[in-house]
N, C-alpha and C positions, 0 to 999 in steps of 0.2 A: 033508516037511521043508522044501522047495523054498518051499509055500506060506504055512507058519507063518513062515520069515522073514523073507518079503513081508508077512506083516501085523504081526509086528512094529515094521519100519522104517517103513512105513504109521503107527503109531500115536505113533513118537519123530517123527515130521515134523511132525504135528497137533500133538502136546502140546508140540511147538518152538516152533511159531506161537503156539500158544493163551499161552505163556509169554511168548514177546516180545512179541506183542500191547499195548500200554497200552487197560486197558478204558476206556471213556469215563465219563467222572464226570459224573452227575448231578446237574444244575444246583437248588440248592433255590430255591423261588418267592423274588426279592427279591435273589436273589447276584449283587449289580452289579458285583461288583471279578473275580468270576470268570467273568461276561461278557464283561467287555471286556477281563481275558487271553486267551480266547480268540478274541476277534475282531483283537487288535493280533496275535495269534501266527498269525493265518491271512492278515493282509495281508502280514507280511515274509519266508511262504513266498509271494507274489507276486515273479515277477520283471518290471521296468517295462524294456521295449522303446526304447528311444529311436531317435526316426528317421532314418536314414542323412541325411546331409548329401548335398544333391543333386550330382553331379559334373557340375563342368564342361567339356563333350568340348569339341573343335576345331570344330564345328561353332558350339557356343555362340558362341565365341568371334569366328569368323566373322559370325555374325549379330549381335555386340555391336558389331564393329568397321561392322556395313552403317546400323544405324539411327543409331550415335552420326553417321557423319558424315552423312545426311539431316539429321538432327535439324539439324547445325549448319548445313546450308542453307537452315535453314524448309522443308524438304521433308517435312512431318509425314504424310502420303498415303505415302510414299517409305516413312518410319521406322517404320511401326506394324504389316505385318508382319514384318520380322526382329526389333520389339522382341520383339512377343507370343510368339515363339519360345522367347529369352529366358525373358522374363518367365513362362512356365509350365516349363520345362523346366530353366533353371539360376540359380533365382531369387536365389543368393548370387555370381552372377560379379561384378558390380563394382556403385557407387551409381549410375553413372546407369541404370540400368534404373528407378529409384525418381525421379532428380530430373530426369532426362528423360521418365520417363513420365509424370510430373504434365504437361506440355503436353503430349504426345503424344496422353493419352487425353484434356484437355479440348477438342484440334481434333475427333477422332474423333469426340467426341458432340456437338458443336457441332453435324457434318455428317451426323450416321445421321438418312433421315428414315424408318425404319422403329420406331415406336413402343417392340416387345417388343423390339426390340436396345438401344436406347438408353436401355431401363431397365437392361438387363443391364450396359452399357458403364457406367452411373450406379454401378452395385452394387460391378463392378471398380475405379473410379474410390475408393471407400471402401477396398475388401480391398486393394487398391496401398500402404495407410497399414500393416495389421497385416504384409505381408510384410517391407515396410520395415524394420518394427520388429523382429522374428523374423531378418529376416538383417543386413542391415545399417546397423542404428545405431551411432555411432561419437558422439566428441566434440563434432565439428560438427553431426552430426544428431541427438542423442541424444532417448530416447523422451517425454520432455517435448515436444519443437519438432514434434516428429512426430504427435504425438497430435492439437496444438495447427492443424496445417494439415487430417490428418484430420477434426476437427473442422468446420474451414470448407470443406469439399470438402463434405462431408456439405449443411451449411446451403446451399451454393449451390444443390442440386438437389433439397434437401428442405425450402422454406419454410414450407412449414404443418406439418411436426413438427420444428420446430429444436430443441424442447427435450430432442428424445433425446439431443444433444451435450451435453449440460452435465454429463456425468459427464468425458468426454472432453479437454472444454473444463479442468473444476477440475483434472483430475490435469494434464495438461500445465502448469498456472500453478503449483502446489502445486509440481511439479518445478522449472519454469524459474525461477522468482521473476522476478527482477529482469530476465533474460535474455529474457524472453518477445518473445513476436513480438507486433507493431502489433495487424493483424486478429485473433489469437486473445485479446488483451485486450478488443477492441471487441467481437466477438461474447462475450463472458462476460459481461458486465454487460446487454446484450440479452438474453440466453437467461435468464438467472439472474432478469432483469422479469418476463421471461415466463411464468415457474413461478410469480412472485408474484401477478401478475396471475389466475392461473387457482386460486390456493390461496394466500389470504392468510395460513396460517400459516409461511408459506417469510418473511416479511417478514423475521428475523432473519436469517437464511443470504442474503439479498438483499443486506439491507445490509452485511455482513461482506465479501462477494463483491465492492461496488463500494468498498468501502475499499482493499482487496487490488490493486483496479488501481487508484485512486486516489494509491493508495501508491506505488505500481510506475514511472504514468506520470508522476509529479509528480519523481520522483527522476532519470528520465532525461530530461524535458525541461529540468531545471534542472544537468545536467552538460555543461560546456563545451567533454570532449572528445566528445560524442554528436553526430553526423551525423544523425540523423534531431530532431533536438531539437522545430523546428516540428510535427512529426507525431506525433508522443507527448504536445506538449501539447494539440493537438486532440481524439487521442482523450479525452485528458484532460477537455475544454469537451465536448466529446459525450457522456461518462459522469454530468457533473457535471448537464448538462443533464436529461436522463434522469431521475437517480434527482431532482431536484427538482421534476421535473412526476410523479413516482409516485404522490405522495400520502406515501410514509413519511417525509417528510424534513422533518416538523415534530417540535420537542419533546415535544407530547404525545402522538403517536405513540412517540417513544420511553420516553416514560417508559411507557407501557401497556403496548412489548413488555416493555422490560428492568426493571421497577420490583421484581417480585416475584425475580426471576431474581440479581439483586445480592448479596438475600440468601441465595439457596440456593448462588452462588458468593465469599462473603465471603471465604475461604481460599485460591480462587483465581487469584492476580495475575494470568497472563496474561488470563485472560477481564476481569478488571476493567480492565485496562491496553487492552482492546480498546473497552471501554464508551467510559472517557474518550476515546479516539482520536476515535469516532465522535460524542461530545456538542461535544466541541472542535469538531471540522469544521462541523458544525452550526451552531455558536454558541449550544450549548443549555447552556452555562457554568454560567445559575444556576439551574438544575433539582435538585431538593431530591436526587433520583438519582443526577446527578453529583458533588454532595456525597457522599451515602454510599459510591460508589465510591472515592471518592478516599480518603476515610477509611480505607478495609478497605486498600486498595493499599498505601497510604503504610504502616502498621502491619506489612505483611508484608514490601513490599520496596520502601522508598524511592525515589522515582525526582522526577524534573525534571515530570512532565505528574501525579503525584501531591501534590507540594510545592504547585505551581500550585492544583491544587483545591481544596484545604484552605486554601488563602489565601484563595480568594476565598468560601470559606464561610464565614471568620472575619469577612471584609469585607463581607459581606451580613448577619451579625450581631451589627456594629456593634465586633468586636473588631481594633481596630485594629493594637496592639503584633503580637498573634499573626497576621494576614496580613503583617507583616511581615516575623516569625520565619519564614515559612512561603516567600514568596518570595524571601528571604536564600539558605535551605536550597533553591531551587530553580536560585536561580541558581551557586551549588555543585554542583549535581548535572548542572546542564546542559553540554553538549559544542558547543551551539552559540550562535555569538554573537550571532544576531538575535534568538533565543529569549532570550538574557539580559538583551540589551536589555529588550526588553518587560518582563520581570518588573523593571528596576529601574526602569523608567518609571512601574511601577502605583507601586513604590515612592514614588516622587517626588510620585506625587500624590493617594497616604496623606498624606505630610506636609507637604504643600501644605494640606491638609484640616485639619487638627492643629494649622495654624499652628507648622512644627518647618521655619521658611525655610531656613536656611542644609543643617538636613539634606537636605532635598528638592531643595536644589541638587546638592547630593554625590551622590545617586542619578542625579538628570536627567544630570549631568556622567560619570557611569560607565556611563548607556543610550549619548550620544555615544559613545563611547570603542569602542563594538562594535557600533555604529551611526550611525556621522559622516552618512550620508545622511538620518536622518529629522530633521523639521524640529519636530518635538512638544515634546522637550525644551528650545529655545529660546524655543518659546511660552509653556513653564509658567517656564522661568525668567525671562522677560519680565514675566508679571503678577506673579511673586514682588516684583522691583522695583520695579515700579508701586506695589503694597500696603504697601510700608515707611515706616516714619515713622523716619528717620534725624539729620534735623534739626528745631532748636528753631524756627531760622531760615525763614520762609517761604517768601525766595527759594530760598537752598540747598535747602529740598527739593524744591522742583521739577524739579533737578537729578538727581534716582531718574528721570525721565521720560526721559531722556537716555539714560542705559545700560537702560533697559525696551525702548525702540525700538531701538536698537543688537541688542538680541538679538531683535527681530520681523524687522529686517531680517535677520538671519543665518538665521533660520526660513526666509524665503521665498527666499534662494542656495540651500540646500543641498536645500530639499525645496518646488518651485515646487507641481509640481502637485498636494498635497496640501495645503499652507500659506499660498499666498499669497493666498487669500479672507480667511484669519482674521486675517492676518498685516498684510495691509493693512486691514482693520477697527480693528484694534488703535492700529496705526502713526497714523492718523487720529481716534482717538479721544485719543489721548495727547498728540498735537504741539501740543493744543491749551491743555495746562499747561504748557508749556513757557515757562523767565522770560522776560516781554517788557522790550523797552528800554531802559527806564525802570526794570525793578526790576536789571537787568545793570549800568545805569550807575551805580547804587549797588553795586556787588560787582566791582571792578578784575579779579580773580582768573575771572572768567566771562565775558572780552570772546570774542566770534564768533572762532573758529578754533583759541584755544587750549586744548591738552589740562586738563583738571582730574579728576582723582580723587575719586570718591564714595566716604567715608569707611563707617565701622559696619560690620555684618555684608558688605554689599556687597561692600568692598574694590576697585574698579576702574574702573579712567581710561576718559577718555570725550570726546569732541571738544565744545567748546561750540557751539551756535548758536541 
């Protein structure tokens, strides 16, 4: 009896199991969706471990307090064991373990003359940058700036493969934009040659890369309150330099990367908005290329360097009215005032072109207005007054010659080193119709000194002599 109980409860236990059990279902050849339930339902019976946060004993702490103050003695011999202590054992006690150990460990290897050490001190010198970043990155060190020094910590000790950093190099710019550091801008446009140099089809990502700090350092050498100004425009003439001894930095070069590329991204403004940037910079303006970018851009999302385009694709052929439409609509769209200038200066000298005088003055006189420094718009409204035939009278109109040079001289005050070759070619070509003596002493109203007013479209007084 004893035993038959036993093999009952023996057979309710099996057929327990055998009941709870979920049998496994087989997979038919091709059942992707119930593949991958079972594979997403067997990672999130994983449980992920994360790694204690290292503790900082008293000991740390002691040894944080012995190298900070070597360090501040230039005692780097002094500071590099308690840093190392540190540095391996409670590598989130405070930042300078990270901005003190960048000198610390470049005196070290400066001094190891033992080969296999001072590759290994090389190697620390890099992993210094991801602990960094791992423990403590904050505001002021944030993983951008940080990548951006790992970077050039790298290139210092690794010159013949610098261009492993260029991943390193893009994301810390990609993050810092505008905030980036000197040398991590200077080495990106090196390193970024470099890959072109050795695989000519990187030429696009080259040149996108040295726009980017183009970009970057042309914006902080030209703000007033920037303290490094001189230094950001150099790297600036150092990148500039660079990418135009490359070889990419002709038009036709560009039009062969990006010609077919234009149209596969017609839809896409920012990449078109990129184009133009880089044809602009160039001065690759009248490339049939930069036309059609402009075109697509403007179409999709109107802007000031799209308006600009299309103007001067109307004006290259031959449609005069509509690059004006186009430069109107640009300087509407533009936010800055040297940029507006110029577009009403092309203006000015559309209708310069057109013979539409008095309008081309109104333009020239609205470039001044957001551009009182350049000396261009007095030039063109100079030979505007030269070219009018105002009087019937022959003395009188030699009197246009008068207010012609009046505004060559204001060209050369306001914009010497740009103007005053043209400015006095002019002034000397002109003076020389000017009424002589004899035709004055017939005309009272035109004696040497006094004012007189040039009538007609002109409109305005002028000093005799």
């Amino acid at each position: 009896m004893k035993k038959l109980l036993l093999l009952v409860m023996s057979i309710l236990i099996v057929g327990g199991q055998a009941v709870a059990e979920k049998p496994k279902r087989e997979l038919k050849k091709g059942d992707k969706k119930g593949v991958e339930k079972e594979l997403l339902e067997a990672k999130a019976e994983k449980v992920v471990v994360e790694e204690p946060e290292p503790v900082v004993t008293e000991e740390c702490l002691a040894n944080a307090s012995l190298f900070a103050t070597s360090y501040k003695q230039k005692d780097f011999a002094g500071a590099y064991d308690p840093w190392l202590l540190v540095y391996e054992n409670c590598p989130n006690a405070n930042r300078a373990i990270y901005t003190y150990g960048e000198k610390i460990l470049e005196w070290k290897i400066s001094n190891e003359q033992d080969p296999v050490k001072k590759e290994a001190l090389k190697a620390m010198s890099v992993e210094l940058y991801d602990k960094w970043i791992k423990y403590k990155a904050d505001n002021v060190y944030p993983k951008g700036r940080i990548l951006g020094r790992k970077a050039c910590t790298y290139i210092a000790y690794n010159e013949d493969s610098k261009v492993n950093a260029y991943d390193w190099l893009k994301e810390s710019i990609d993050l810092q934009g505008v905030n980036s550091e000197l040398n991590a801008l200077q080495q990106f446009v090196i390193v970024s040659y470099e890959k072109y140099k050795s695989d000519k089809s990187f030429a696009e990502q080259f040149i996108n890369d040295y726009l980017v700090v183009s970009e970057i350092t042309d914006t902080r050498s030209k703000n007033p309150e920037e303290k490094n100004k001189a230094a950001y425009a150099q790297v600036k003439n150092n990148s500039d330099a660079l990418f135009l001894a490359s070889g990419v930095a002709d038009c036709a070069t560009l039009d062969t990367i990006f010609g077919q590329k234009v149209d596969e991204n017609a839809t896409n403004v920012d990449y078109l908005n990129s184009i133009l940037t880089c044809y602009r910079r160039l001065r690759c303006n009248e490339s049939p290329i930069f036309f059609k970018a402009s075109e697509f851009a403007h179409k999709i999302s109107p802007t000031a360097e799209s308006a600009n385009g299309c103007a001067e694709m109307s004006y290259k052929n031959g449609q005069y009215d509509d690059a004006i439409a186009y430069y109107e609509e640009a300087v509407n769209l533009s936010s800055d005032a040297l940029q507006k200038a110029d577009y009403q200066f092309k203006m000015a000298q559309i209708c310069s072109k057109m013979n539409r005088y008095a309008k081309a003055r109104e333009y020239a006189r609205q470039a001044l207005a957001n551009n009182p420094n350049d000396g261009r718009p007095y030039l063109l409204i100079g030979n505007l007054y030269a070219q009018s035939k105002i009087y019937d009278d022959a003395t009188l109109q030699k009197t246009v010659y008068w207010v012609a040079v009046d505004k060559f001289e204001q060209a050369k005050r306001v914009d010497p080193e740009n103007c005053a070759e043209d400015a006095n070619r002019m002034i000397n070509t002109y003076r020389k119709y000017f009424p002589s003596k004899e035709e004055v002493f017939m005309h009272p109203d035109l004696q040497h000194g006094q004012t007189f007013r040039v009538e007609g479209w002109i409109g305005e007084n002028t000093v005799c002599r």
